[in-house]
PyMOL Python script that loads the backbone (N, CA, C, O; Angstrom):
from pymol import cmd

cmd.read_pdbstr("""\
ATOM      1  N   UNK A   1      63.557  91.269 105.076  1.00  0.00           N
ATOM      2  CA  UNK A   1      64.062  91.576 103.764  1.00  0.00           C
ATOM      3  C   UNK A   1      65.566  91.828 103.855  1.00  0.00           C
ATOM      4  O   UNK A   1      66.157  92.293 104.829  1.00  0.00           O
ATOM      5  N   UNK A   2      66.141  91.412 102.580  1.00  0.00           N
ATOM      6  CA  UNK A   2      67.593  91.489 102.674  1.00  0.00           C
ATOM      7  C   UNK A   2      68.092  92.629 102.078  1.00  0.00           C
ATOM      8  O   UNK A   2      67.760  92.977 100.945  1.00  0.00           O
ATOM      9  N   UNK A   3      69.311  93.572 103.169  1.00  0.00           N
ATOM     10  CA  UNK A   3      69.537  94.609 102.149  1.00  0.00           C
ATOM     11  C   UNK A   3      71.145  94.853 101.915  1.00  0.00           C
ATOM     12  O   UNK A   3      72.000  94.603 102.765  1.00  0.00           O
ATOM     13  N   UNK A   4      71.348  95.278 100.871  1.00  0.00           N
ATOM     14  CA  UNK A   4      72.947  95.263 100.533  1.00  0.00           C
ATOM     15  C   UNK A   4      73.656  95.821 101.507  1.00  0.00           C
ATOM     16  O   UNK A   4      74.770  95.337 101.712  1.00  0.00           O
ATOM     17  N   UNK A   5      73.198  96.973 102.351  1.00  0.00           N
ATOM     18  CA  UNK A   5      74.312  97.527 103.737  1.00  0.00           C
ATOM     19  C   UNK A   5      74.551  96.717 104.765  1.00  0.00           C
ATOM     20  O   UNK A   5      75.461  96.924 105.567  1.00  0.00           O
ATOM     21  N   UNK A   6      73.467  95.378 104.843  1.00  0.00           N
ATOM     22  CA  UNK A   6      73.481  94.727 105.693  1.00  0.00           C
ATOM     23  C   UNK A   6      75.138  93.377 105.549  1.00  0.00           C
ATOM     24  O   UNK A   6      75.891  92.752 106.296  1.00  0.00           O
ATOM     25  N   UNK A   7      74.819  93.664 103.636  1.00  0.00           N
ATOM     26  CA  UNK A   7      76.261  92.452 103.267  1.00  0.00           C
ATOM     27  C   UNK A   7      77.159  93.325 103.327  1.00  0.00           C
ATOM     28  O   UNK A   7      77.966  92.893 102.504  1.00  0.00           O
ATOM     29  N   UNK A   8      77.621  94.343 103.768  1.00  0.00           N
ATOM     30  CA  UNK A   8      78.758  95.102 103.890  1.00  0.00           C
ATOM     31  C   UNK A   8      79.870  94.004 104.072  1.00  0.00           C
ATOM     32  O   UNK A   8      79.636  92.992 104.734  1.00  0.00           O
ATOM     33  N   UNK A   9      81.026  94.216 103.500  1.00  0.00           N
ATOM     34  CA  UNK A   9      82.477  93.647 104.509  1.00  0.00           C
ATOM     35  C   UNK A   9      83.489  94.212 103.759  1.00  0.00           C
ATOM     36  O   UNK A   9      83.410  94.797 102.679  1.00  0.00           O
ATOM     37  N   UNK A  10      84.475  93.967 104.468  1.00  0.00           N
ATOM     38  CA  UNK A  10      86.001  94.726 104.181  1.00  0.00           C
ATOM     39  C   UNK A  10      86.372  93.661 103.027  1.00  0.00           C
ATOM     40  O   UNK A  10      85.970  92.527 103.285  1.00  0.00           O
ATOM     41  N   UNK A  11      86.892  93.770 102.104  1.00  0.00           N
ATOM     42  CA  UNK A  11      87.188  93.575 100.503  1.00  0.00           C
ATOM     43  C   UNK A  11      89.044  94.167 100.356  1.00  0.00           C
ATOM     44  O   UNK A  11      89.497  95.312 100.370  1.00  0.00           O
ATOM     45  N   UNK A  12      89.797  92.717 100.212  1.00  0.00           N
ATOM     46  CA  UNK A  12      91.217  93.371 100.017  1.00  0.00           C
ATOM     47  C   UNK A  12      91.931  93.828 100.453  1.00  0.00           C
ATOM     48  O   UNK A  12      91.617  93.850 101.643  1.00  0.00           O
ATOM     49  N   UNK A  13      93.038  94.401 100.296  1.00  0.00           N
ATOM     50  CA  UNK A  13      94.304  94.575 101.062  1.00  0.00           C
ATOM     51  C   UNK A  13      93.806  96.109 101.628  1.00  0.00           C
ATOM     52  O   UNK A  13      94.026  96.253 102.831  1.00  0.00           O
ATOM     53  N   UNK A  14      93.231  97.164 101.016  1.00  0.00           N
ATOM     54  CA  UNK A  14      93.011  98.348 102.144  1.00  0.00           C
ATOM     55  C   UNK A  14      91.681  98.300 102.466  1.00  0.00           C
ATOM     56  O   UNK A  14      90.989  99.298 102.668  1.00  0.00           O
ATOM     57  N   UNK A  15      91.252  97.002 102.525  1.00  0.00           N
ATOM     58  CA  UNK A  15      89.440  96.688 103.405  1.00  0.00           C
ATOM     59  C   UNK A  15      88.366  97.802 102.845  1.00  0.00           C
ATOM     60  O   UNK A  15      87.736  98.472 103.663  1.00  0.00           O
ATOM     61  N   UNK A  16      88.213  97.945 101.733  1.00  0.00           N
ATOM     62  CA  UNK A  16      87.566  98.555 101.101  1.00  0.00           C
ATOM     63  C   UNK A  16      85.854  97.871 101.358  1.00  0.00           C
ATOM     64  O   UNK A  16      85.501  96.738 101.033  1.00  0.00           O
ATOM     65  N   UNK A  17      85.129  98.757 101.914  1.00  0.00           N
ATOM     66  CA  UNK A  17      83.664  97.973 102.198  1.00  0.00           C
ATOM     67  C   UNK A  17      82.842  97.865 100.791  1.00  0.00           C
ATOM     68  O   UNK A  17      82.628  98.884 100.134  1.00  0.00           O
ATOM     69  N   UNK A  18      82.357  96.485 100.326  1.00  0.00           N
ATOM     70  CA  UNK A  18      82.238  96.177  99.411  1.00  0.00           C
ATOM     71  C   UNK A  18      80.968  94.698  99.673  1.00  0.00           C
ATOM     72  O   UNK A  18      81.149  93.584 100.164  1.00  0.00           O
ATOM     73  N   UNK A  19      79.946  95.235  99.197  1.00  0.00           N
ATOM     74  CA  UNK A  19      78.761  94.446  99.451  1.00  0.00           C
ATOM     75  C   UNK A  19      79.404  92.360  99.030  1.00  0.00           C
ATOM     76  O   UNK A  19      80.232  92.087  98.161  1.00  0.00           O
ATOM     77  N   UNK A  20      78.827  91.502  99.780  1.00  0.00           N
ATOM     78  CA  UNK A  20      79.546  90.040  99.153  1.00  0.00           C
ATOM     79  C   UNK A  20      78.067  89.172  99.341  1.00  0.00           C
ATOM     80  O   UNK A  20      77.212  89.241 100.224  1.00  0.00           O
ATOM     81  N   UNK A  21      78.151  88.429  98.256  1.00  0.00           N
ATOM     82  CA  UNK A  21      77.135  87.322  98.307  1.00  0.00           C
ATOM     83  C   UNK A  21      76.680  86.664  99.647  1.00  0.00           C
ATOM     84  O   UNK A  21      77.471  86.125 100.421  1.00  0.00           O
ATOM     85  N   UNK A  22      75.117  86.773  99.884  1.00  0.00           N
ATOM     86  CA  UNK A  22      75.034  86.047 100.693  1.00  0.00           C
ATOM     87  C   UNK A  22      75.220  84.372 100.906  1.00  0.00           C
ATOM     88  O   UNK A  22      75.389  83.758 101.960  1.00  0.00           O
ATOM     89  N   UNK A  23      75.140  83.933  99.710  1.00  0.00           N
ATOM     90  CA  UNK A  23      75.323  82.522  99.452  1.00  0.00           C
ATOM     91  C   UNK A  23      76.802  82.263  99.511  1.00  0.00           C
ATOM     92  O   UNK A  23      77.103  81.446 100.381  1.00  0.00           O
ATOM     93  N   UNK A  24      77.816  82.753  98.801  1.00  0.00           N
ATOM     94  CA  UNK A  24      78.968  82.277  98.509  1.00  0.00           C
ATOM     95  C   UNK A  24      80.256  82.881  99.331  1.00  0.00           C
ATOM     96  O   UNK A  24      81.314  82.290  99.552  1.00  0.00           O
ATOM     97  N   UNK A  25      79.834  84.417  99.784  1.00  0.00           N
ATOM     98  CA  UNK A  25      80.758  85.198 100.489  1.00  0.00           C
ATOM     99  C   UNK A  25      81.297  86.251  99.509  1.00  0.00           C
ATOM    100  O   UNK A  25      81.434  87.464  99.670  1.00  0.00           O
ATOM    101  N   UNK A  26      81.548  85.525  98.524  1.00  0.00           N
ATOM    102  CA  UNK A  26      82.405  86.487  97.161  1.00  0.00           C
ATOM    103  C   UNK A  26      81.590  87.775  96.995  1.00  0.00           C
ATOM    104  O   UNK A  26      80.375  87.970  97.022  1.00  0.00           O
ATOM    105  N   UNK A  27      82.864  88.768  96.775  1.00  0.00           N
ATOM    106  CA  UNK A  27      82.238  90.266  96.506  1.00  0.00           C
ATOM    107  C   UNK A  27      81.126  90.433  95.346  1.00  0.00           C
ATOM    108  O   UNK A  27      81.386  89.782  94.334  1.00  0.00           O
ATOM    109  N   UNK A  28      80.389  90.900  95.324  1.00  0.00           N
ATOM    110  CA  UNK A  28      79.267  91.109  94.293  1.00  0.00           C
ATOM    111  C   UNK A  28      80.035  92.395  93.163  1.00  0.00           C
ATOM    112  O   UNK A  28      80.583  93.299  93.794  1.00  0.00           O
ATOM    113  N   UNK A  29      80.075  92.471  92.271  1.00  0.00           N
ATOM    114  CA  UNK A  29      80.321  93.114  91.326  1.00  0.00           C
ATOM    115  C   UNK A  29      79.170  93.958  91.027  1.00  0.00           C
ATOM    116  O   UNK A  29      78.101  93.401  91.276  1.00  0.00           O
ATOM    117  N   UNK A  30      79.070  95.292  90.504  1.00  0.00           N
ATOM    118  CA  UNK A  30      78.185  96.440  90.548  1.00  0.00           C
ATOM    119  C   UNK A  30      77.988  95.849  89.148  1.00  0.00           C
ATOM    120  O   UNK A  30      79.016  95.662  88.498  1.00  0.00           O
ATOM    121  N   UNK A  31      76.709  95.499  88.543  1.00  0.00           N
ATOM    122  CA  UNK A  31      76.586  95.555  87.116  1.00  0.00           C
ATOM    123  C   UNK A  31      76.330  95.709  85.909  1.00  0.00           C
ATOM    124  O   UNK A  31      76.751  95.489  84.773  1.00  0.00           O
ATOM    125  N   UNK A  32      74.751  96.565  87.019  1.00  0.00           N
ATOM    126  CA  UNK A  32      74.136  97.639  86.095  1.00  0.00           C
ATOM    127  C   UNK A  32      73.820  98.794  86.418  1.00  0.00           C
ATOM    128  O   UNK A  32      73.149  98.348  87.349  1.00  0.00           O
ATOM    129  N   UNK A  33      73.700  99.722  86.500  1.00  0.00           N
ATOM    130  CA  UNK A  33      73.202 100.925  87.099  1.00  0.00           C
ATOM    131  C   UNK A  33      72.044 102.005  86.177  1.00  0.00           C
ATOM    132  O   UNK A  33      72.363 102.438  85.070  1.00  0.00           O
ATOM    133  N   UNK A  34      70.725 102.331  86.812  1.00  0.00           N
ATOM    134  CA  UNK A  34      69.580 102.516  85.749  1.00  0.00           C
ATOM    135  C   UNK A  34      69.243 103.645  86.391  1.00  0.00           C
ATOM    136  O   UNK A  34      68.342 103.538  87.223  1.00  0.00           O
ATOM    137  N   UNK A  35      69.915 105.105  86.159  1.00  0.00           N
ATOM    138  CA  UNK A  35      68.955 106.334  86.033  1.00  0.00           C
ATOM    139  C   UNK A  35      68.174 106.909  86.864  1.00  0.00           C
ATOM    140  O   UNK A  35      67.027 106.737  86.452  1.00  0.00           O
ATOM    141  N   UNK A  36      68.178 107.531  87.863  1.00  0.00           N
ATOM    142  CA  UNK A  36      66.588 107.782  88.543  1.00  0.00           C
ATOM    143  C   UNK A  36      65.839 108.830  87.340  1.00  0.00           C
ATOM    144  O   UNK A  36      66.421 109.272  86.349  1.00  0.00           O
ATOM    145  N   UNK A  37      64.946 108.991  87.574  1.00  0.00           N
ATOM    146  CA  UNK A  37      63.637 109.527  86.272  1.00  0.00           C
ATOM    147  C   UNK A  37      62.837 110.301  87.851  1.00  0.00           C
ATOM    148  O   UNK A  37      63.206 110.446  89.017  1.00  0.00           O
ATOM    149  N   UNK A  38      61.711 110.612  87.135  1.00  0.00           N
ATOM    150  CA  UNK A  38      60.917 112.295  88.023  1.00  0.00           C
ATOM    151  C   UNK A  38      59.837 110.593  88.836  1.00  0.00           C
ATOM    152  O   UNK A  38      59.270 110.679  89.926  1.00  0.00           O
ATOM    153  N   UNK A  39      59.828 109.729  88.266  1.00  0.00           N
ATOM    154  CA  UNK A  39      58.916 108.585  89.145  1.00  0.00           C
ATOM    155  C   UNK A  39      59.400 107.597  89.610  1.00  0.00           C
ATOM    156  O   UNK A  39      58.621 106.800  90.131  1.00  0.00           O
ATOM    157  N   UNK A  40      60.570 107.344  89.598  1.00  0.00           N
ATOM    158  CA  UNK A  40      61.702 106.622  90.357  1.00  0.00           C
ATOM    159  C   UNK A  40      62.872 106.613  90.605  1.00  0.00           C
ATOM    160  O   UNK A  40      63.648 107.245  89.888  1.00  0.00           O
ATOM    161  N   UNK A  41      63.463 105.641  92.069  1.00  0.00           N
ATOM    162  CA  UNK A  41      64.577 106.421  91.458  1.00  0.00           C
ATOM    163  C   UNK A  41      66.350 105.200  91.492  1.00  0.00           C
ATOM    164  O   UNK A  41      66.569 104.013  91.733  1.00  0.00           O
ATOM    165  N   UNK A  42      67.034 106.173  91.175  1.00  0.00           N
ATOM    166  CA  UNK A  42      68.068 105.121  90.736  1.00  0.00           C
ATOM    167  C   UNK A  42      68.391 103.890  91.528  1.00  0.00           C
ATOM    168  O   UNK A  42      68.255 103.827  92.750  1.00  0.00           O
ATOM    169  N   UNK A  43      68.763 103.055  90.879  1.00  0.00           N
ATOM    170  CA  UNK A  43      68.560 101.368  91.077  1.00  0.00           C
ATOM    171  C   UNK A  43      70.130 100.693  90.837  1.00  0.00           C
ATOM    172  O   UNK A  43      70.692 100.986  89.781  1.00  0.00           O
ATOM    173  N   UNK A  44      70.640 100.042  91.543  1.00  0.00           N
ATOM    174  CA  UNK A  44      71.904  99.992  91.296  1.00  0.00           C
ATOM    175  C   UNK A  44      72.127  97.709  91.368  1.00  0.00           C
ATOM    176  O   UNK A  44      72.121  97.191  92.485  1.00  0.00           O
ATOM    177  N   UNK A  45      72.227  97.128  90.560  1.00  0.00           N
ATOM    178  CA  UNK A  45      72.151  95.558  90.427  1.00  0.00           C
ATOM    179  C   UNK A  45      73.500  94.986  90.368  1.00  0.00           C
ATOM    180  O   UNK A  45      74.383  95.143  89.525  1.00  0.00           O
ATOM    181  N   UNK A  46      73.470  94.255  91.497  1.00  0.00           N
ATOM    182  CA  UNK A  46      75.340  93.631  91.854  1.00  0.00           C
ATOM    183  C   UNK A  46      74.686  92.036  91.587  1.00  0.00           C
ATOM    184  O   UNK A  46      73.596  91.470  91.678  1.00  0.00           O
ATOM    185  N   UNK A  47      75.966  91.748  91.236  1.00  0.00           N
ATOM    186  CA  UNK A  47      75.900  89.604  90.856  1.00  0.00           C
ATOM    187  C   UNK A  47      77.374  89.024  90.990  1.00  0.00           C
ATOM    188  O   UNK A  47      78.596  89.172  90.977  1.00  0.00           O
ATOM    189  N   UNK A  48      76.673  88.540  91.077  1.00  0.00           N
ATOM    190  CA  UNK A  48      78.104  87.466  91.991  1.00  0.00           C
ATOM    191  C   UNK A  48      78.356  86.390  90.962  1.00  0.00           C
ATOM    192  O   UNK A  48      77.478  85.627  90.559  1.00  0.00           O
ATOM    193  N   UNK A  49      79.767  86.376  90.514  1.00  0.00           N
ATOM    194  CA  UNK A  49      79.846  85.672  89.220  1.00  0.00           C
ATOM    195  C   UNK A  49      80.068  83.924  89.618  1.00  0.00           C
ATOM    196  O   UNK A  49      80.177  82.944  88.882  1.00  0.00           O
ATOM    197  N   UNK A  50      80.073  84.057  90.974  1.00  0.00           N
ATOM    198  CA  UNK A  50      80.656  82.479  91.352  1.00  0.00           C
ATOM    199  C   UNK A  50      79.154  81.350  91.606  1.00  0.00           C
ATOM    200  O   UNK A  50      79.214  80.130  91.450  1.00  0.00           O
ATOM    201  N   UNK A  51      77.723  82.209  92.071  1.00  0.00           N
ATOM    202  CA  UNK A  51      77.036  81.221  91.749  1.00  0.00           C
ATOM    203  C   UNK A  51      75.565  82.201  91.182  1.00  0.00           C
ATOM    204  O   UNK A  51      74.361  82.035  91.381  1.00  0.00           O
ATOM    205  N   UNK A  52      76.181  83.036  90.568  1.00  0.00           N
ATOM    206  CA  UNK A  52      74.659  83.457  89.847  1.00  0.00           C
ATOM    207  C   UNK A  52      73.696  84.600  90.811  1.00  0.00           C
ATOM    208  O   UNK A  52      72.860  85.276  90.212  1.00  0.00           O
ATOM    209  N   UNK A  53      73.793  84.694  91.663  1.00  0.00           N
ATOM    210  CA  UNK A  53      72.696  85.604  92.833  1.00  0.00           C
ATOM    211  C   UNK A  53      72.808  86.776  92.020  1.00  0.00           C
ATOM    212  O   UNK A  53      73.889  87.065  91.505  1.00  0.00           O
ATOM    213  N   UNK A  54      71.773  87.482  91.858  1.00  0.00           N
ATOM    214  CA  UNK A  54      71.804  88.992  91.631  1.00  0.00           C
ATOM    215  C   UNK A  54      71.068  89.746  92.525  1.00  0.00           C
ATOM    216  O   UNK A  54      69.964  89.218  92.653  1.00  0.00           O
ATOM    217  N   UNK A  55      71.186  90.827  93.261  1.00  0.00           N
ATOM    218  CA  UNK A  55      70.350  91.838  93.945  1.00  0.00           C
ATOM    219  C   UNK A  55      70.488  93.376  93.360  1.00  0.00           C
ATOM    220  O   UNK A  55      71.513  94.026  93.156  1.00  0.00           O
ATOM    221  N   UNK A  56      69.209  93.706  93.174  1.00  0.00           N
ATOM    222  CA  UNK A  56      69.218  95.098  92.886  1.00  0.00           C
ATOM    223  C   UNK A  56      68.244  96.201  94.059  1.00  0.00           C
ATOM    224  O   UNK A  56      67.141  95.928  94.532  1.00  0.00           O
ATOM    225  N   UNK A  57      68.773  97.018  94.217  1.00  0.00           N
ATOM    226  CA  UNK A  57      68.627  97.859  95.209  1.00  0.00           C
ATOM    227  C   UNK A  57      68.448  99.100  95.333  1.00  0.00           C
ATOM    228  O   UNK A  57      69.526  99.457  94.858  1.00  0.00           O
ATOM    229  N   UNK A  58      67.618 100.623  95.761  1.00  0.00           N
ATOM    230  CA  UNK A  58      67.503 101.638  95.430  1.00  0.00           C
ATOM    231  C   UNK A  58      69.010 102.399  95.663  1.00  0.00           C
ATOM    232  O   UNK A  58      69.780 101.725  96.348  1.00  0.00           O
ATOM    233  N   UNK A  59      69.336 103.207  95.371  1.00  0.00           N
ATOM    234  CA  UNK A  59      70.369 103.880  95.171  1.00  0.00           C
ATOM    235  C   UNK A  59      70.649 104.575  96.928  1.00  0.00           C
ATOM    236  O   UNK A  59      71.611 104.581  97.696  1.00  0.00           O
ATOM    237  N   UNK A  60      68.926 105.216  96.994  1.00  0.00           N
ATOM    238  CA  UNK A  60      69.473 106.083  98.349  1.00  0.00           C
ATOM    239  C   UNK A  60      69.485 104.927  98.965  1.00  0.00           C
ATOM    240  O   UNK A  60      70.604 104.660  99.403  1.00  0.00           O
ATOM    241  N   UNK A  61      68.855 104.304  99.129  1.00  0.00           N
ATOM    242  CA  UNK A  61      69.308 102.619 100.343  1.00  0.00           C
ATOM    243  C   UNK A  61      70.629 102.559 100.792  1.00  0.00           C
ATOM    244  O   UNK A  61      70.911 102.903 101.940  1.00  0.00           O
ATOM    245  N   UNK A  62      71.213 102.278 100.240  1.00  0.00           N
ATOM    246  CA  UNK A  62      72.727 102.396 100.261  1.00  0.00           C
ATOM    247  C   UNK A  62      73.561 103.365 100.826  1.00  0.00           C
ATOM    248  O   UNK A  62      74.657 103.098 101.317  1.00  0.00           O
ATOM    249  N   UNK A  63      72.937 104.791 100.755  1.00  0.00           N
ATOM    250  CA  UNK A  63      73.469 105.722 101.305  1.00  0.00           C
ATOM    251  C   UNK A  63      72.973 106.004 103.277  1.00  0.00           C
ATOM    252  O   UNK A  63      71.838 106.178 103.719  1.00  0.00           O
ATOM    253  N   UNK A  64      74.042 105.961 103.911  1.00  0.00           N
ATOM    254  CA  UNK A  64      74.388 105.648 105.285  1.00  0.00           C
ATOM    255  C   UNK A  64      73.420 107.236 105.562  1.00  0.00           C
ATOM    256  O   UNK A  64      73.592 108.242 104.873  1.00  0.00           O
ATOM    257  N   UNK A  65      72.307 107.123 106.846  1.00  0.00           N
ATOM    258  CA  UNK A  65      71.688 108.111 107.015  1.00  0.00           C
ATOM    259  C   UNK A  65      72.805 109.239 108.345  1.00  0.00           C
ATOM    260  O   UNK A  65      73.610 109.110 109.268  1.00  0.00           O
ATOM    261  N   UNK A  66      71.888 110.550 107.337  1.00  0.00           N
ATOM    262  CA  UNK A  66      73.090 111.995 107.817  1.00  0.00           C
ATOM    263  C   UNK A  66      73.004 111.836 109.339  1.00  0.00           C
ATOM    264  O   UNK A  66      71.984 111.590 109.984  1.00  0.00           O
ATOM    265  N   UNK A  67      73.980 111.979 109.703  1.00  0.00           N
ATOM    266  CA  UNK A  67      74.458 112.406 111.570  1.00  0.00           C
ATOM    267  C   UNK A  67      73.821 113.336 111.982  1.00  0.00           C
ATOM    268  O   UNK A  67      73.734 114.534 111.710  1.00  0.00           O
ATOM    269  N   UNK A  68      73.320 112.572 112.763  1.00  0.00           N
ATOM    270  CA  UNK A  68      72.794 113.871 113.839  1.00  0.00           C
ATOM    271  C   UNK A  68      73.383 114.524 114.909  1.00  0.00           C
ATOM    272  O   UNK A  68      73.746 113.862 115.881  1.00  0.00           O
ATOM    273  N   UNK A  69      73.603 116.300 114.856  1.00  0.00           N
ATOM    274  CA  UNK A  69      74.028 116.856 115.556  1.00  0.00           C
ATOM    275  C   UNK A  69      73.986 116.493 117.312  1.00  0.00           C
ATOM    276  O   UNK A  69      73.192 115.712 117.836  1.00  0.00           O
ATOM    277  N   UNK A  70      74.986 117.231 117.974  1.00  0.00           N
ATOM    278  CA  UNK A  70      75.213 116.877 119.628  1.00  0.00           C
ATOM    279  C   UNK A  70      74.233 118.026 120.144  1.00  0.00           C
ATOM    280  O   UNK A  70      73.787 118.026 121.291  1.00  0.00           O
ATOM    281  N   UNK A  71      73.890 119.165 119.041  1.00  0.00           N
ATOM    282  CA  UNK A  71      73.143 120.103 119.710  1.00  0.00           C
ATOM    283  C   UNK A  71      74.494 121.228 120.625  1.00  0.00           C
ATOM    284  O   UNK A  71      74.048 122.311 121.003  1.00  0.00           O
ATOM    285  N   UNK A  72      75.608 121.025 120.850  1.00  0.00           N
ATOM    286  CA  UNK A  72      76.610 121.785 121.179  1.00  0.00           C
ATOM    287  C   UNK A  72      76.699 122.659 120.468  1.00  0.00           C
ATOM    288  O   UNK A  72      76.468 122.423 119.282  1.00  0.00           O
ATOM    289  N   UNK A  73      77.082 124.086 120.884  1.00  0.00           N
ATOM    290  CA  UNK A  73      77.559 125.055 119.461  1.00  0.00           C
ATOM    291  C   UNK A  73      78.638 125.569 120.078  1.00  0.00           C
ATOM    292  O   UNK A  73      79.370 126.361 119.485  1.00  0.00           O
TER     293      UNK A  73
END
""", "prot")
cmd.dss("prot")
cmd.show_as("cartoon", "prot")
cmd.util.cbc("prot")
cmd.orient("prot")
């Protein structure tokens, strides 16, 4: 399965990481964004205006999992 952290790439003059079409390369544009509710949860849909692809994706997906401590104190 394909997931948007996986299309990560640097985007522009200060390489801003910015999900890009798998088909075309071009950055995907964020274009809808829908709410999480108490039975799901937020959903975030990028499309790529150069050949049509859309992917939508859970919200926490996207978010890079927390670091784990060295256990040093």
């Amino acid at each position: 399965m394909l997931a948007l952290r996986d299309l990560m790439r640097p985007i522009g003059d200060n390489n801003t990481l910015q999900p890009v079409c798998p088909i075309c390369s071009r950055a995907l544009r964020l274009t809808r964004t829908t709410p999480a509710t108490a039975e799901a949860t937020a959903l975030n849909t990028y499309g790529c205006v150069g050949c049509g692809v859309w992917l939508t994706e859970a919200e926490e997906a996207m978010t890079p999992p927390p670091r784990q401590g060295t256990g040093r104190r």
